[in-house]
C-alpha positions as CSV (number, residue, x, y, z in Angstrom):
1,X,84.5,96.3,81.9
2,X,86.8,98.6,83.4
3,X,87.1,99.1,87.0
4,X,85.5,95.9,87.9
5,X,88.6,94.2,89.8
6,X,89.5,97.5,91.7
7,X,85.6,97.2,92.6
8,X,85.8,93.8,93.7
9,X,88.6,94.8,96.2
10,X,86.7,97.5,97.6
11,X,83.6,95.5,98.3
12,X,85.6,93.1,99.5
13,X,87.1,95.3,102.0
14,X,83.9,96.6,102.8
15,X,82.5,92.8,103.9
16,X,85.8,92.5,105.8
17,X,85.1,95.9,107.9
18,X,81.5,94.9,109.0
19,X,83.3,91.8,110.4
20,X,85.7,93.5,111.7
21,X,83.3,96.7,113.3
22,X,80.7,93.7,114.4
23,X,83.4,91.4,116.5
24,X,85.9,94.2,117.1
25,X,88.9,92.4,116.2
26,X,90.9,95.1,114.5
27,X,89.9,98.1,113.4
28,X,87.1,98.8,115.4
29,X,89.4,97.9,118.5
30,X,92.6,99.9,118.2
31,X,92.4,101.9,115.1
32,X,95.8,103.4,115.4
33,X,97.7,100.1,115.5
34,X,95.4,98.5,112.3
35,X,95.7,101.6,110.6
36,X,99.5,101.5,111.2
37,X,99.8,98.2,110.6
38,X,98.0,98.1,107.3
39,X,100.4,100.9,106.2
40,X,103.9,99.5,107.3
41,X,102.8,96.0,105.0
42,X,101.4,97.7,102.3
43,X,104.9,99.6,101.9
44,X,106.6,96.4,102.3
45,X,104.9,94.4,99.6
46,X,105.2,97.4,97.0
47,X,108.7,97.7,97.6
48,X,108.5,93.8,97.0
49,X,106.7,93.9,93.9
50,X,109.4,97.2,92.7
51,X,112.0,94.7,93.1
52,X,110.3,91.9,91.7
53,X,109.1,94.3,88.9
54,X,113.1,95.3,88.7
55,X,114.3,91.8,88.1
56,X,111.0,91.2,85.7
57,X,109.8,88.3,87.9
58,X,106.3,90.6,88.2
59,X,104.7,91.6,85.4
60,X,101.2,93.5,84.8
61,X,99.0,91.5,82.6
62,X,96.6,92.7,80.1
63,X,92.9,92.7,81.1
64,X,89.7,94.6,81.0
65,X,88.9,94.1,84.2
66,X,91.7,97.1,85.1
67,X,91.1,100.4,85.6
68,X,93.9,101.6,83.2
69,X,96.2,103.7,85.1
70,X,99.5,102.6,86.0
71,X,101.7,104.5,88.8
72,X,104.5,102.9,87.4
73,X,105.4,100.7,84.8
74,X,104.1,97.7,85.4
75,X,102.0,98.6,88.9
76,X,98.4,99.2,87.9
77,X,96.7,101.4,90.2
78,X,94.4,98.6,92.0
79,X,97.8,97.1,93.5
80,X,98.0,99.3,96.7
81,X,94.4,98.8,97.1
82,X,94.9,94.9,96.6
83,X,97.6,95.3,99.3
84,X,96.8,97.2,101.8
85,X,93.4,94.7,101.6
86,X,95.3,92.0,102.1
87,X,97.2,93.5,105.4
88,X,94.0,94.1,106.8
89,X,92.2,90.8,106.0
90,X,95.6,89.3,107.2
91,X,94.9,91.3,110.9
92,X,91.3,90.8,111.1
93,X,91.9,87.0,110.8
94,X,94.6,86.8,113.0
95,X,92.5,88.7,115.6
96,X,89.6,86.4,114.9
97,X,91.5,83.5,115.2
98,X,93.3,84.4,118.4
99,X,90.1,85.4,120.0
100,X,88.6,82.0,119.0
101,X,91.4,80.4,120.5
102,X,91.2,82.5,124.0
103,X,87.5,81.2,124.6
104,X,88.5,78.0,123.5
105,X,91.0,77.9,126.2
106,X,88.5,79.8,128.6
107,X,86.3,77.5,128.5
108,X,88.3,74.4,128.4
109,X,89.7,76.0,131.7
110,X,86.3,76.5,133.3
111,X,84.9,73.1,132.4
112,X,88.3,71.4,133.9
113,X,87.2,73.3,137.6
114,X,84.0,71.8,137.2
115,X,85.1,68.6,137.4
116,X,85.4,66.9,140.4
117,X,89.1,66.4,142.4
């Protein structure tokens, strides 16, 4: 069924944003950076996959689940939408992970000044 793999990326993204708008960790806390962010890697990893498409290390595989369109030969039209998915998930974990790690360290700090000298 056509379209089914671009789909799954988009509701993908979709559960990644409503973690992302309920704890704040990226996009919902400085738009402007994520957006940025999300833009600069996406641009890296398609001029990756040009060069790996160049040296024919990447090739497009032949499935259904594709929407059919190719923006060049070889780069289906999901890619930059798998990308650019992938950047964000990457920030929104690192975010969550770092913030995880801060009240770990908070509170590791507050129960150490509880203790008695």
């Amino acid at each position: 069924m056509p379209g089914i793999y671009l789909l799954a990326i988009l509701v993908s993204a979709g559960g990644i944003a409503a973690l992302d708008a309920r704890w704040r960790l990226a996009g919902w806390r400085a738009p402007g950076r994520t957006a940025i962010a999300v833009a600069i890697g996406t641009a890296f990893f398609l001029i990756w996959d040009a060069v790996g498409i160049a040296t024919g290390v990447f090739v497009k595989g032949d499935s259904p689940l594709l929407v059919g369109i190719d923006l060049a030969p070889q780069l289906p039209l999901e890619e930059p939408f798998f990308l650019a998915f992938l950047c964000y998930l990457a920030l929104v974990a690192w975010a969550g992970a770092l913030r995880v790690l801060a009240r770990r360290s908070a509170k590791t700090n507050v129960d150490a000044a509880e203790r008695p000298a």
